[in-house]
N, C-alpha and C positions, 0 to 999 in steps of 0.2 A: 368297705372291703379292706382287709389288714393286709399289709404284707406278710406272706410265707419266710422263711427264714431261708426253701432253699432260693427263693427268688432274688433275695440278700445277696447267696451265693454265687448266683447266676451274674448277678448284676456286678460282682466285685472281681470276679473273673475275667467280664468284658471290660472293665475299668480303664486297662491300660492303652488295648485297643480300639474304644471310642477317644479317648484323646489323643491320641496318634494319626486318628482320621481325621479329627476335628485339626490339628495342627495342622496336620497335610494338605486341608481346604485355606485354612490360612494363609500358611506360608503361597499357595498356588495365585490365591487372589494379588501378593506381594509382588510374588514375580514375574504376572502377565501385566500392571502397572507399569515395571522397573522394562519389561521389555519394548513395551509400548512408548514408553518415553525416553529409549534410545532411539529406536526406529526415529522417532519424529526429529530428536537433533540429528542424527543421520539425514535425513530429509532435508531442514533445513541447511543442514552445511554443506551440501551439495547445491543445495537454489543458492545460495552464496556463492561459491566457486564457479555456477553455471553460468555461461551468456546466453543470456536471449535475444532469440533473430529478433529483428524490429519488423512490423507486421506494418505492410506496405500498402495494403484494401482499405485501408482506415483514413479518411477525411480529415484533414486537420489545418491546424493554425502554418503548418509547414510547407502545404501546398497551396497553391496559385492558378483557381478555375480564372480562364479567361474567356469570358464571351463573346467577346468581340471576331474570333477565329483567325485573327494575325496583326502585322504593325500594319496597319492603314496609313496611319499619319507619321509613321516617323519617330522620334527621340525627343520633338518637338510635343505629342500629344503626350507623350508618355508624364512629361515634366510636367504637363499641366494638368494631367488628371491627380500626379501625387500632392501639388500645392492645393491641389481642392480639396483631398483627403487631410491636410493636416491642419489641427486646429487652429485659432490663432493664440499666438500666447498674448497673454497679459501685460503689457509695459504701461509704466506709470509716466505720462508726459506731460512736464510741467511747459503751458501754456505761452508763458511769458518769456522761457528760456529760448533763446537765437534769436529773438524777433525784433530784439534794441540794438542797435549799433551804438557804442559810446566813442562819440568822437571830439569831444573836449581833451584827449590827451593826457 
């Protein structure tokens, strides 16, 4: 099937108009981008400026379940329950060191 010439016409007359649309969808897809990624540094630069409450239901390293339901023993068990919790370190003790008295002068 040939092209008509006045279809030519037709075609050269909408010319200006299809790419004026076709830009218009470009440029659109550019600047819902460029808007999109201001919102989000607006976003984050408010999570920066912002304080967050510290959330208090949460179980952690910070608090201190006690089972036992109060002091029974005193300041007395207290110290001894933490000497049991801590490791023992490592000292290198040489055997022979204090056990000579040199009394030759």
């Amino acid at each position: 099937m040939a092209i008509q010439p006045i279809d030519l016409q037709v075609l050269f007359s909408r010319l200006n108009e299809i790419g004026r649309d076709q830009s218009t969808h470009r440029e659109a897809q550019v600047q819902a981008q460029m808007v999109a990624a201001s919102e989000i540094a607006e976003q984050s630069e408010a999570l920066e400026h912002r304080v967050t409450q510290a959330r208090t239901d949460e179980e952690g390293p910070e608090q201190v379940n006690d089972e036992s339901g109060g002091e029974k023993g005193g300041p007395g068990e207290r110290d001894a329950r933490e000497d049991d919790e801590r490791p023992e370190e490592q000292v290198f003790r040489d055997p022979d060191l204090g056990r000579n008295i040199d009394i030759t002068g």
